[in-house]
C-alpha positions in Angstrom: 0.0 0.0 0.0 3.1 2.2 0.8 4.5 2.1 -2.2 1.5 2.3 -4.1 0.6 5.6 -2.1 4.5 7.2 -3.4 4.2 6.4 -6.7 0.6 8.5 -6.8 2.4 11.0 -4.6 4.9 10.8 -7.8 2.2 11.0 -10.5 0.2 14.2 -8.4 3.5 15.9 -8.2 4.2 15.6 -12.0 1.1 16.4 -13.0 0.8 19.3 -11.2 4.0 21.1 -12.2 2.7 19.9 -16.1 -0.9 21.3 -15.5 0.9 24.8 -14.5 3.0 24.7 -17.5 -0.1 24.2 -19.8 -2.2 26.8 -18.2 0.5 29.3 -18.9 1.2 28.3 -22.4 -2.2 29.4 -23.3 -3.5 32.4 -25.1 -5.2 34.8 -23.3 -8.8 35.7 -24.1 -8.1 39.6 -23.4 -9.6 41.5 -20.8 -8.0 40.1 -18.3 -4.4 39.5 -16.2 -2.5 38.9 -19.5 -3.5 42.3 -20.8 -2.3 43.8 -18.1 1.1 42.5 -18.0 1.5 42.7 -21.8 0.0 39.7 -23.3 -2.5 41.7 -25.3 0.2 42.5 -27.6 1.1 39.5 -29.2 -0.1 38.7 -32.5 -2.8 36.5 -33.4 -0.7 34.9 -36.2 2.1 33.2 -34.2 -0.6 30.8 -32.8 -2.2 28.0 -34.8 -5.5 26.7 -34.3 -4.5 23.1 -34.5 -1.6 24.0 -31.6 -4.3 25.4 -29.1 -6.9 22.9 -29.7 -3.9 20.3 -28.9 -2.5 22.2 -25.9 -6.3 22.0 -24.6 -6.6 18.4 -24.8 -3.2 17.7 -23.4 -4.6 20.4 -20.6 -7.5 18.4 -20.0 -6.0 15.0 -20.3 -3.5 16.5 -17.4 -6.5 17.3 -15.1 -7.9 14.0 -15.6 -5.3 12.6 -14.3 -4.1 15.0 -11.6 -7.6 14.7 -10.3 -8.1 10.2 -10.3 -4.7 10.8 -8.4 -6.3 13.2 -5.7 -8.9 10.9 -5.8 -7.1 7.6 -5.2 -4.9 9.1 -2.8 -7.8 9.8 -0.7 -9.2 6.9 -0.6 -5.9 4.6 0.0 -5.7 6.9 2.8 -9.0 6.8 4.3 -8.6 2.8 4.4 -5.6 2.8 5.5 -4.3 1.0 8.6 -2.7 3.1 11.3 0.8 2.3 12.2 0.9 0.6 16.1 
């Protein structure tokens, strides 16, 4: 169960740092905190539509998996034995 418990531990921590990476990489919308640090001024043309539609999935398919870890953690801990 232990070692179970690090290698999710493992996965949660990777996933995190690569669900932070993604959500930067994105395009802002305008209007908000990228505008005002100058992100508004980026052109439209150095983005492809195929790139952000990709970078979404691989976003998603990040918090999909950041969140069954969550999830299992929890539970492997809720049922786990207490050390005497």
């Amino acid at each position: 169960m232990d070692i179970l418990l690090v290698i999710l531990q493992v996965v949660l921590a990777i996933s995190s740092l690569l669900l932070i990476l993604f959500i930067l990489l994105h395009r802002g919308k305008g209007g908000g905190l990228s505008d005002m640090f100058g992100g508004g001024v980026t052109s439209n043309a150095s983005s492809s539509g195929v790139a952000e539609k990709n970078l979404n999935r691989m976003t998603t398919w990040t918090l999909v998996i950041w969140g069954l870890a969550i999830v299992f953690m929890g539970i492997l801990m809720k049922f786990q034995t207490p050390g005497i």
